[in-house]
C-alpha positions as CSV (number, residue, x, y, z in Angstrom):
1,X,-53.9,110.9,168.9
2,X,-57.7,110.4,168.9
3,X,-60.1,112.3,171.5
4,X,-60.3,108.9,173.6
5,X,-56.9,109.0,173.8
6,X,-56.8,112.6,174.4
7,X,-59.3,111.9,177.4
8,X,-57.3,109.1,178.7
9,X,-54.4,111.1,179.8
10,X,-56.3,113.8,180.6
11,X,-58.1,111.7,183.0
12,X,-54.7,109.8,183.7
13,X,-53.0,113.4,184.5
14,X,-55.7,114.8,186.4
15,X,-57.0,111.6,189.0
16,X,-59.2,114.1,190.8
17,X,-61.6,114.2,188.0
18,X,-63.9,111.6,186.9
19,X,-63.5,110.6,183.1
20,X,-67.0,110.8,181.9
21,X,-66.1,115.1,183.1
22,X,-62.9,115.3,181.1
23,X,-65.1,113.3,178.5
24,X,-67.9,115.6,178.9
25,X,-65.5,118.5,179.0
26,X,-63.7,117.6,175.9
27,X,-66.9,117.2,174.0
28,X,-68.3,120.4,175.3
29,X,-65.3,122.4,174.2
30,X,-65.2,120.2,170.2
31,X,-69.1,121.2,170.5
32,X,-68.5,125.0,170.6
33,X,-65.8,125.2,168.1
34,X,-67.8,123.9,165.6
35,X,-70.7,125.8,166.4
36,X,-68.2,129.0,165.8
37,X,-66.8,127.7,163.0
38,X,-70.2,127.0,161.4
39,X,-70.6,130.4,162.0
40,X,-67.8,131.4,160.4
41,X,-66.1,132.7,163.9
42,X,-62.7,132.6,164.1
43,X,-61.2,130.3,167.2
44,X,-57.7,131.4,168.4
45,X,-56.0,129.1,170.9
46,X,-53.0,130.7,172.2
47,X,-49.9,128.8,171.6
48,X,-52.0,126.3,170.0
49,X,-52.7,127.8,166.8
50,X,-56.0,129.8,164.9
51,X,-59.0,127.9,162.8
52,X,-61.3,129.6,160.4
53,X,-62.9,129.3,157.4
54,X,-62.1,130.6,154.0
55,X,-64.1,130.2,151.0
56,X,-63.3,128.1,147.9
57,X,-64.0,129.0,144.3
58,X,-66.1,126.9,142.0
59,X,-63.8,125.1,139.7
60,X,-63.5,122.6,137.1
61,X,-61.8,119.3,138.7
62,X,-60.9,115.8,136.9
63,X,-62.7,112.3,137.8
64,X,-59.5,110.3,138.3
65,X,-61.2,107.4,136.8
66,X,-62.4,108.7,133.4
67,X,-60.4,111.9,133.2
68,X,-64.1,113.6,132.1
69,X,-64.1,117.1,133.3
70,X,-66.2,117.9,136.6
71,X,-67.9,121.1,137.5
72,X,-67.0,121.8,141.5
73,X,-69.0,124.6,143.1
74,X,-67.7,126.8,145.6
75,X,-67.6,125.2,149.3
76,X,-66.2,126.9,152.5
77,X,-63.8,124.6,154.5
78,X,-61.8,125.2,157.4
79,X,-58.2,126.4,158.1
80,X,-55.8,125.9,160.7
81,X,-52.5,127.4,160.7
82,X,-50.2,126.5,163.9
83,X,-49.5,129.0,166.4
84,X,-45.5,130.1,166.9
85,X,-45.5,128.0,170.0
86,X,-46.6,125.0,168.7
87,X,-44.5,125.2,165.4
88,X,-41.1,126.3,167.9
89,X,-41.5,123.1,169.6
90,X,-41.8,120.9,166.4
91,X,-39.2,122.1,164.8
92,X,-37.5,121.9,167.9
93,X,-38.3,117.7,168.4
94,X,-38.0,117.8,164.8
95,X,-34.5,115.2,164.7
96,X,-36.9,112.7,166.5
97,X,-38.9,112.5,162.9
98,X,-37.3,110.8,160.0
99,X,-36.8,112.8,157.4
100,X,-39.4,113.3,155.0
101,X,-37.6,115.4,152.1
102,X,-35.9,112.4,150.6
């Protein structure tokens, strides 16, 4: 799903509202979580799941073209890990997915 097609239902489940407010809203709401996350803020979303950031270590990486070694400096990236609701309910629909262990 992308955000305009998150804002399309939205807007389709909720007639009352204009959709440049759900758009607005949506943006708004993407807005702040980055600006916590920039901060290094943890975002929890109940039922939804947590994002933060955690810090990677400089390491030595591989050009897949040459195979010449590659010096990689630490970076911080973000983390999401899925909230019991959310993973209950896909494991739950999870016969609707074809399998992807063979």
């Amino acid at each position: 799903m992308t955000k305009s097609e998150l804002i399309e239902r939205i807007s389709l489940k909720l007639p009352h509202l204009l959709q440049r407010d759900v758009e607005l809203a949506i943006n708004v709401t993407i807005d702040a979580m980055i600006h916590h996350l920039a901060r290094a803020e943890r975002i929890e979303i109940r039922g939804f799941g947590g994002f933060s950031v955690i810090q990677r270590a400089a390491r030595i990486g591989r050009n897949p073209k040459t195979g010449e070694p590659v010096s990689l400096p630490m970076r911080y990236t973000t983390h999401f890990k899925a909230g019991l609701d959310l993973r209950d309910r896909v494991s739950r629909s999870s016969d609707r997915f074809p399998s992807i262990k063979d």
